[in-house]
MILUMGU-198784 format. One record per residue (C-alpha): x, y, z; residue in one letter. Coordinates in steps of 0.001 Angstrom, whole numbers, padded with zeros to 6 digits, always signed. Layout:
BEGIN
XYZA...
//
This chain:
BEGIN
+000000+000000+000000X+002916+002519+000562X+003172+005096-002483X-000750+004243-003554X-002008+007088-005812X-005237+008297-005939X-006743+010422-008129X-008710+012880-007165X-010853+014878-010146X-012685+017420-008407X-013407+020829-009727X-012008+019543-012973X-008796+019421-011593X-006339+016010-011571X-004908+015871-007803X-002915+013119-006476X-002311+012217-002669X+000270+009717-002034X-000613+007335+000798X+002819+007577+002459X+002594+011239+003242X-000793+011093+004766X-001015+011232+008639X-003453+009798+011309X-003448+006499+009537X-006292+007288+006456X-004892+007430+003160X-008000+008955+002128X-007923+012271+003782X-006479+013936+000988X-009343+013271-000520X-011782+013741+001661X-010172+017041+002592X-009495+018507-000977X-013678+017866-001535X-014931+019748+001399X-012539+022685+000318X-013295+022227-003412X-017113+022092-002673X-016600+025274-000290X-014737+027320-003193X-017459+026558-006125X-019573+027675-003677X-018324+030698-003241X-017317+031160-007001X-021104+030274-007912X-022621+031693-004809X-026069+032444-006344X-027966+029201-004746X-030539+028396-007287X-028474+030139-010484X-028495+027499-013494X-024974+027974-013659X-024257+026464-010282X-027107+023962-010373X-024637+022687-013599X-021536+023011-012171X-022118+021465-008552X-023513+018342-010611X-020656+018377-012722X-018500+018681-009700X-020365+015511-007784X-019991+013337-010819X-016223+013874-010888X-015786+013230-007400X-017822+009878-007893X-015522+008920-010715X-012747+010024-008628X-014307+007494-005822X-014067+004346-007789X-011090+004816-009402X-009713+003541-005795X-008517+000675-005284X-011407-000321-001974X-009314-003649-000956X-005855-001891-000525X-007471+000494+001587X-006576+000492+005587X-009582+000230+007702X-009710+003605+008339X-009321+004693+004941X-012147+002074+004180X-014502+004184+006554X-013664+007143+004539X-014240+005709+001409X-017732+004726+002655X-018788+007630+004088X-017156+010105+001359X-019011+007988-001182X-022406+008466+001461X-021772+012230+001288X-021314+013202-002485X-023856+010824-003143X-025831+013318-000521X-025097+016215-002508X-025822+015309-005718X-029259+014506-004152X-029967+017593-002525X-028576+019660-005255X-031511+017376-007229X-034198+018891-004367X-033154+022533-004853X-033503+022195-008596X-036728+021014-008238X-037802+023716-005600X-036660+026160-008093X-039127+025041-010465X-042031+024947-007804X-041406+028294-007118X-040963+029608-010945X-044603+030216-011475X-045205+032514-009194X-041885+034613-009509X-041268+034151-012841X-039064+036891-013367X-036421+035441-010912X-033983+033833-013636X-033212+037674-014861X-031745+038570-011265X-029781+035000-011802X-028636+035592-015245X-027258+038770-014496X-025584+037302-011100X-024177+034497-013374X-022614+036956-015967X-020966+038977-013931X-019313+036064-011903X-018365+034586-015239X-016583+038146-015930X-018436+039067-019219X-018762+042066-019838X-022271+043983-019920X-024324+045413-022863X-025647+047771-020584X-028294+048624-022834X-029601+045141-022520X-029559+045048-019440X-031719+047638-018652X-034203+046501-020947X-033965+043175-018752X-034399+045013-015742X-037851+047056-017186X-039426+043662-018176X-038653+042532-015100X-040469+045209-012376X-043450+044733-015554X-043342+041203-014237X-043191+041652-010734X-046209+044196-010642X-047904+041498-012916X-047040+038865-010576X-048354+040887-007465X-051527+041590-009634X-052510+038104-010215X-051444+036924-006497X-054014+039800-004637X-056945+038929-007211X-059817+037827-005552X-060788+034103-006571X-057356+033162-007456X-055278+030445-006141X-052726+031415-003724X-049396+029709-003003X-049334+027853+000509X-047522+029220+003544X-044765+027428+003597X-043871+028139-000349X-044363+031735-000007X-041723+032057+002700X-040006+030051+000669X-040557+032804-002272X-039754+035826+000154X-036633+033986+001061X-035357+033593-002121X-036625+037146-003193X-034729+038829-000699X-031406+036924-001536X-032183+037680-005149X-032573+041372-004090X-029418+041377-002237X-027772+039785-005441X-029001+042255-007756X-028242+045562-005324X-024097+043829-005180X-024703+043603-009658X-025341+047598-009441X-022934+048062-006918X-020247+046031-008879X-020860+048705-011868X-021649+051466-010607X-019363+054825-010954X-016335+053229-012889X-018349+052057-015580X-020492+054705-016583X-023201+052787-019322X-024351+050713-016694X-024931+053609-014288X-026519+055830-017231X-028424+052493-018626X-029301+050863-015403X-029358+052871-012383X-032741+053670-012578X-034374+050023-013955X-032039+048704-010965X-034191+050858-008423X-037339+050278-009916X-036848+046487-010222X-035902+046571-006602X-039093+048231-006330X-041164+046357-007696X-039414+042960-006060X-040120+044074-002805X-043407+044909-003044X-044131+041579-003906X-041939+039997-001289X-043903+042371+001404X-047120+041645+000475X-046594+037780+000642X-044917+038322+004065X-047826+040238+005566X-050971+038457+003379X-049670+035095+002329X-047459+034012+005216X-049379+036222+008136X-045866+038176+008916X-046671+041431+009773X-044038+044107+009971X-042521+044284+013523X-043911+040955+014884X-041825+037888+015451X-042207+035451+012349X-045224+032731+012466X-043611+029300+012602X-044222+028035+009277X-041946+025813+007875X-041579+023648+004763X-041662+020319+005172X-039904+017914+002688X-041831+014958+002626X-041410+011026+003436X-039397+010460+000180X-036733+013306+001167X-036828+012204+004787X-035713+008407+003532X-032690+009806+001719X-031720+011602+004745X-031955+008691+007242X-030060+006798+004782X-027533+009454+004531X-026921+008827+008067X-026850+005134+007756X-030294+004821+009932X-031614+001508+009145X-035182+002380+009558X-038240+004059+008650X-039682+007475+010147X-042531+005490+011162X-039958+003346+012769X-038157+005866+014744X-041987+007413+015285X-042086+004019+017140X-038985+004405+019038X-040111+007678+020418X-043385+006394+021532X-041493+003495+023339X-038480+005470+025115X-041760+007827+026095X-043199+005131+028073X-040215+004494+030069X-040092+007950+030907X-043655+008613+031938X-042871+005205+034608X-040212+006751+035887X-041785+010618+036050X-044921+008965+037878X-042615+007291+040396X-040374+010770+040938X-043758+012488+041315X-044995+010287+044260X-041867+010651+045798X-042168+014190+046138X-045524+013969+046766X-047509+014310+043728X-049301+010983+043475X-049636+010342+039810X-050193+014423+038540X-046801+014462+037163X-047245+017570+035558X-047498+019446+038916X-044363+017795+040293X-043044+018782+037104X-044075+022644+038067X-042992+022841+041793X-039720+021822+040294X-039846+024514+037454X-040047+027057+040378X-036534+025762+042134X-034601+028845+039580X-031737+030908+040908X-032780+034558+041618X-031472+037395+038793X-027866+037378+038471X-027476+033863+040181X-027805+031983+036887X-023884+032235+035519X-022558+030875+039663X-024890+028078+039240X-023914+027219+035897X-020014+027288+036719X-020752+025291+039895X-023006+022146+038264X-020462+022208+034757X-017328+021715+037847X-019713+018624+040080X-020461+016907+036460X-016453+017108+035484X-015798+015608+038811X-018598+013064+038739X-016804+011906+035302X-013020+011815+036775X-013904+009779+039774X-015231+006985+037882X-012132+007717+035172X-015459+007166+032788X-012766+009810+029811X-010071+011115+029516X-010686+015385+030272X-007116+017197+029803X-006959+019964+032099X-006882+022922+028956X-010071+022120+027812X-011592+022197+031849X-009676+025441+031829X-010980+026948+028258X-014452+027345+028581X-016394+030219+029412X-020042+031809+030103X-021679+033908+027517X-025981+035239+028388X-028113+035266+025630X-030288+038262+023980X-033783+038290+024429X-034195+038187+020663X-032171+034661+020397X-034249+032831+023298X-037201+033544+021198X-035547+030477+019042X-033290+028780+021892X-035109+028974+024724X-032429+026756+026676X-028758+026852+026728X-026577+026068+023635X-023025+024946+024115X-019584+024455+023358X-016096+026423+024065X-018880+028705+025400X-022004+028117+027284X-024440+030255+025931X-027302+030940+029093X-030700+031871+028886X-032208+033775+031307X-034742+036692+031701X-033352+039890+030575X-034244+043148+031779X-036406+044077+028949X-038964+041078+028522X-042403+041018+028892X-042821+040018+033024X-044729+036682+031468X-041814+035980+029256X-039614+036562+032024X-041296+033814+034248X-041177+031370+031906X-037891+031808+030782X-036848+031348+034863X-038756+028067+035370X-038071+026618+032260X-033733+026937+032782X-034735+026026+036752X-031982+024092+039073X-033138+021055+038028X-033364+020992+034415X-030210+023082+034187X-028577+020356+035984X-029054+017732+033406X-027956+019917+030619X-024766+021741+031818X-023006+018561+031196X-024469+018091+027646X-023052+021302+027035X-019957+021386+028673X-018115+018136+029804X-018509+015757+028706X-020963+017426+025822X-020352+019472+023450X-016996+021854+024620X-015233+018309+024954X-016663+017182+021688X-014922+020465+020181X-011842+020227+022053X-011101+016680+020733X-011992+016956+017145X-009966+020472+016833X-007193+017930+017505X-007681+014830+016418X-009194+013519+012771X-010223+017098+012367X-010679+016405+008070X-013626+014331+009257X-015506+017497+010027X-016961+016840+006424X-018722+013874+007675X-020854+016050+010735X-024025+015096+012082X-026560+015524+014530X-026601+011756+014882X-022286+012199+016667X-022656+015637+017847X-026042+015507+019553X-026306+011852+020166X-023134+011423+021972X-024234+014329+024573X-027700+013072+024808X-025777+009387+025367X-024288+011331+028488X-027899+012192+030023X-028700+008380+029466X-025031+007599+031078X-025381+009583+033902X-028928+008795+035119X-027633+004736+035011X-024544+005503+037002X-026606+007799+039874X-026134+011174+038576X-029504+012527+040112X-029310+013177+043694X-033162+013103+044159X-036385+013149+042728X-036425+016673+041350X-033097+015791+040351X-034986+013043+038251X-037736+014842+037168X-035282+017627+035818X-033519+014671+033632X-036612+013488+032830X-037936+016655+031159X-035089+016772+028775X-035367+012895+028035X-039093+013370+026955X-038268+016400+024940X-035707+014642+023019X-038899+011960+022333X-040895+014962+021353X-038158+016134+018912X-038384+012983+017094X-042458+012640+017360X-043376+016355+015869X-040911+016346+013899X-040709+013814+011550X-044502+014155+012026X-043917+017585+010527X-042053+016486+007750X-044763+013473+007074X-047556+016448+006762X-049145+015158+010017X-048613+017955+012068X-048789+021347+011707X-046194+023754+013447X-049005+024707+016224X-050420+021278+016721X-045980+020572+017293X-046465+023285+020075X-049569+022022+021292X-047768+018435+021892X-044832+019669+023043X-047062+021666+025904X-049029+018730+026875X-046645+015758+026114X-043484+017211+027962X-045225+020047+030137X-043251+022931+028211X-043856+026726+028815X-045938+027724+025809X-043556+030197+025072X-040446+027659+025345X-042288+025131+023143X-042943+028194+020214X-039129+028478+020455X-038218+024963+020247X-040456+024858+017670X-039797+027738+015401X-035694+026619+015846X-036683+023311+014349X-038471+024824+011313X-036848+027963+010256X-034420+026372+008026X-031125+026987+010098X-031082+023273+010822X-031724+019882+008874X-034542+018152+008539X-032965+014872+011147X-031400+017205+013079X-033926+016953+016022X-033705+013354+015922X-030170+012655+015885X-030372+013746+019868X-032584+010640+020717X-031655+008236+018326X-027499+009035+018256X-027917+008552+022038X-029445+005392+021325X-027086+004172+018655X-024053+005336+021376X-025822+003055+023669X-026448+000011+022006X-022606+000096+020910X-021955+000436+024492X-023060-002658+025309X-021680-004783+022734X-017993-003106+023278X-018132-002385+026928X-020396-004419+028708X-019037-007210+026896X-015697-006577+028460X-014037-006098+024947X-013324-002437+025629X-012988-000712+029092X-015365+002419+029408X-012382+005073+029405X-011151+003783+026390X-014101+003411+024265X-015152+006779+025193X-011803+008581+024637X-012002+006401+020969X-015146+008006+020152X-013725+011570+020764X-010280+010884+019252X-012264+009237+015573X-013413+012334+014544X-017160+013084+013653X-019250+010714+011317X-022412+009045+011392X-022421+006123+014228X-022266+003635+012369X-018943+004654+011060X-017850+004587+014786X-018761+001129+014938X-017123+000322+011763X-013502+002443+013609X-014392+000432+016661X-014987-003159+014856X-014197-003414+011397X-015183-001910+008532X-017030-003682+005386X-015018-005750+002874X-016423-004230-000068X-017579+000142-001016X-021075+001033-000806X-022502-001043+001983X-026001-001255+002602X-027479+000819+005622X-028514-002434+007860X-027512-001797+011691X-030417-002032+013393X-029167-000896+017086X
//
C-alpha cells in the first residue's frame, strides 16, 4: 500500500495524494479534505444558490468526485481509509441529491416569480466576468419590475389560487437573496463604468421596487408576517421520500414510522419513571405538577452564571472519579459563560453549548410573562441535566477533541455524533446515579421526553401530520413545556437553520451510542475510558462509522445501511 495514488478529479482538476505522506493512519484524507474545500470554493465562485450555472456546475462537480471514488482501489485500503471511502461515497452521493431537491424547488417556485432567472442571469454573468451590454440590461431590468407588478396583480386577485404558507416564505426567502444579489450587480458597476450607471441605475431601483413589493405583500398576506412581529412558525416540510434519503444518509436503518415508534417506546419508560419521581415528592400520579414545583426551584437574577459554573465543575468531577474519559486539564480550563439576547431565546429557549455556554435567562427588557417562563423553564433542576451536555462531557469536549484529532472528518458532521453522543451522556449519567433526588430526576426526565418529542413532531412535521401549532400544542401537553419555550423549540426546528434529522439525531445518536456500548463495553471487549476517549479521538461521522472504527469496517464500497441498534 505505501506510495498508492489516488486520483482525485474534483473541480475539474487532476490531484494526487500519495498514501505515504498522509497522517493519522487514512490514506484517504487527501481526498476527503481537498472535496470539502473544493465544494466550499465553487460555492463561493457560484454563490447564487438556485443560479443554473451552479445547479450545472455542482452536478458536474459531484460526478467527478464519484468517478474520482471508484477509481480507488477499496481492498488496498486500511480500515480507516475504508470508513472514509464509505462515508465520502455516502456524502457526495448526498449532494448530488440535494442539489436534485433545490432544482426542483426552483421550479415549484418559478410560477409565481417568474421573473427570478433575470436577477440570476445577471448574477451568473458577472461572476463569469463578461462584460455587460448595458443597454440590454436595462431593458432586462424594465421587463422585469413589468413582471413583478404582474405577478403581485394576479397573487391579490380575488378568486385566485394562492401559493401555501410554507412556499411563499419560501418565495420571500429567495426574493430577498435575489434582491441582495441584484443591489451587489449595481454596486459592482456602478461609478467606474459609466453605461451601466446611465443604462441601469434607474431600472435597478425600480426592479428593486417592484421585487419588494411583492416579497412584502406575501410576508404580511400570504405568510401572516406582519411588519414588527416575530415570524409565524411556518416551515416547509420535505416529505417522506426526502426524509428516507436523509436517514439513509446517516446510515439509519429504519423508517420514520420506525423511529416514530422508538419515540413512543423510550416515552413510556419515561412517563414510569416521572410517575414514580412524582410520588416521591408527593404528587401521586399528577406528574405535571411535580413537574411545576420543580420549574419554580430557579436561581434569583444574576445567580444563573454561579450556578452554571458550579453544576459544569460537580459533572467534570462526577466523570473523573469513575475515570469514565479522559478530560485534559486545557479544555476544563478553556471554557467560558456567555448570556443570551432576548431576541435569540425567542428560538433557543435553553442553553446552547460548546467552548462557550451560551445561558438563557430573563433579561431586563422582557415582557414580566416571558420573564417567568424563561426562569422556570432553565430552573436548578433541568439546568442540571444539561450543563453537562453542554460542557463536559458534551459538546466543549466534543470540540476540544476533534480540533485535535481527525479534524478532516468534520466533512462527515451530524446531529446523529454531535447531539447523540451528549444526549448518550444524560442516558449515562442517570444509570450511574447522577440525580441526587427526585427533582433531580424529574429535571432529567424533562429533557429525556423532549428529546422523544423532537423525534415525534418532527418527523410528524415532515410526514404532513402535524402542523407547526399542533408541534407546540404536543410539546405543551406531552413534555409540560412553557408555551412560550415550546414556540421556540419549535420555530428553531423549522426555520431552516437546521436539517430536517437534526432533532432526531439527539434521541436516536444517544441510542445508537448506547447500544454500541453494550456490545464493546459491557461485553468486556473495551474498558469504558477507552471506548469513550475512541469516540472523541475518531473524529465526527455518522455512528455507524464509529462502529465500523471500533470493529471493522465492510469488505467491499457502498454497503447497505442495515444496523439495526
Amino acid at each position: 500500500m505505501r506510495g498508492m495514488r489516488f486520483v482525485h478529479l474534483c473541480a475539474g482538476l487532476v490531484m494526487v495524494a500519495s498514501a505515504s505522506a498522509v497522517q493519522a493512519g487514512s490514506d484517504l484524507r487527501a481526498m476527503v479534505e481537498h472535496y470539502g474545500i473544493d465544494r466550499a470554493a465553487l460555492s463561493r465562485r457560484f454563490d447564487c444558490a438556485t443560479s443554473p450555472d451552479r445547479l450545472a456546475r455542482m452536478a458536474e462537480f459531484y460526478m467527478q468526485a464519484e468517478a474520482a471514488l471508484r477509481a480507488v482501489d477499496y481492498a488496498e485500503l486500511s480500515n480507516e481509509a475504508r470508513i472514509d471511502h464509505q462515508l465520502l461515497s455516502d456524502k457526495v452521493r448526498h449532494d448530488r441529491l440535494e442539489l436534485a431537491r433545490v432544482q426542483a424547488r426552483v421550479a415549484e417556485m418559478q410560477p409565481w416569480i417568474p421573473y427570478a432567472p433575470v436577477v440570476r442571469h445577471l448574477h451568473d454573468a458577472r461572476r463569469q466576468r463578461a462584460e455587460p451590454d448595458a443597454r440590454l440590461c436595462a431593458e432586462r431590468l424594465t421587463q422585469l419590475a413589468e413582471q413583478a407588478r404582474a405577478a403581485l396583480a394576479a397573487v391579490k386577485q380575488t378568486g385566485q389560487p394562492q401559493p401555501p404558507k410554507h412556499l411563499a416564505l419560501r418565495m420571500v426567502r429567495e426574493l430577498e437573496r435575489l434582491q441582495q444579489d441584484l443591489r451587489e450587480w449595481m454596486t459592482f458597476y456602478e461609478g467606474y463604468h459609466p453605461e451601466v450607471s446611465w443604462w441601469c441605475a434607474r431600472p435597478t431601483q425600480t426592479a428593486l421596487s417592484a421585487m419588494g413589493d411583492h416579497a412584502r405583500y406575501l410576508r404580511e398576506s400570504v405568510v401572516g408576517h406582519a411588519a414588527g412581529q416575530d415570524e409565524p412558525v411556518v416551515g416547509d416540510p420535505i416529505g417522506r421520500e426526502a426524509l428516507l434519503a436523509h436517514l439513509a444518509h446517516e446510515r439509519i436503518a429504519y423508517t420514520p414510522e420506525e423511529l416514530v415508534a422508538i419515540a413512543q417506546r423510550e416515552f413510556a419508560w419515561c412517563d414510569a419513571q416521572m410517575l414514580a419521581a412524582s410520588r416521591e415528592i408527593g404528587f401521586g400520579d399528577d406528574w405535571k405538577a411535580a413537574m411545576n414545583a420543580v420549574k419554580n426551584l430557579h436561581v434569583e437574577p444574576g445567580e444563573q452564571p454561579k450556578l452554571i459554573v458550579e453544576l459544569a465543575h460537580e459533572a467534570t468531577s462526577f466523570l473523573e472519579q469513575r475515570d469514565l474519559l479522559t478530560i485534559p486539564e486545557l479544555a476544563k480550563e478553556l471554557w467560558r459563560v456567555e448570556m443570551m439576547s432576548a431576541q435569540a431565546q425567542k428560538t433557543n429557549p435553553f442553553f446552547l453549548g460548546g467552548e462557550a455556554i451560551i445561558v438563557s435567562y430573563p433579561t431586563a427588557e422582557m415582557e414580566h410573562a416571558d420573564k417567568l417562563m424563561s426562569m422556570r423553564g432553565n430552573n436548578r433542576h433541568f439546568a442540571r441535566a444539561t450543563v453537562h451536555h453542554e460542557v463536559i462531557p458534551g459538546h466543549h469536549l466534543q470540540g476540544y477533541m476533534t480540533d485535535r484529532h481527525n479534524r478532516y472528518r468534520d466533512e462527515f458532521g451530524t446531529p446523529f455524533w454531535t447531539e447523540g453522543w451528549a444526549l448518550y451522556w444524560e442516558m449515562r449519567m442517570w444509570d450511574l446515579g447522577f440525580a441526587r433526588g427526585p427533582e433531580d430526576r424529574i429535571g432529567m426526565l424533562f429533557w429525556r421526553m423532549h428529546r422523544c418529542a423532537r423525534i415525534v413532531f418532527s418527523l410528524s412535521f415532515h410526514l404532513g401530520t402535524m402542523t407547526p401549532e399542533q408541534c407546540v400544542d404536543f410539546l405543551v401537553e406531552r413534555v409540560n413545556h412553557e408555551r412560550a419555550n415550546a414556540q421556540g423549540e419549535v420555530r428553531r426546528s423549522f426555520n431552516g437553520d437546521y436539517s430536517p434529522l437534526y432533532q432526531v439525531g439527539y434521541m436516536i445518536g444517544g441510542l445508537q451510542l448506547r447500544a454500541l456500548h453494550a456490545e464493546l463495553v459491557q461485553s468486556e471487549r473495551m474498558s469504558e475510558r477507552d471506548f469513550h476517549d475512541a469516540i472523541l479521538t475518531g473524529g465526527t461521522m455518522p455512528i455507524e462509522g464509529v462502529r465500523w472504527r471500533l470493529t471493522k469496517a465492510p469488505e467491499t464500497p457502498n454497503a447497505k445501511v442495515e444496523w439495526r441498534f
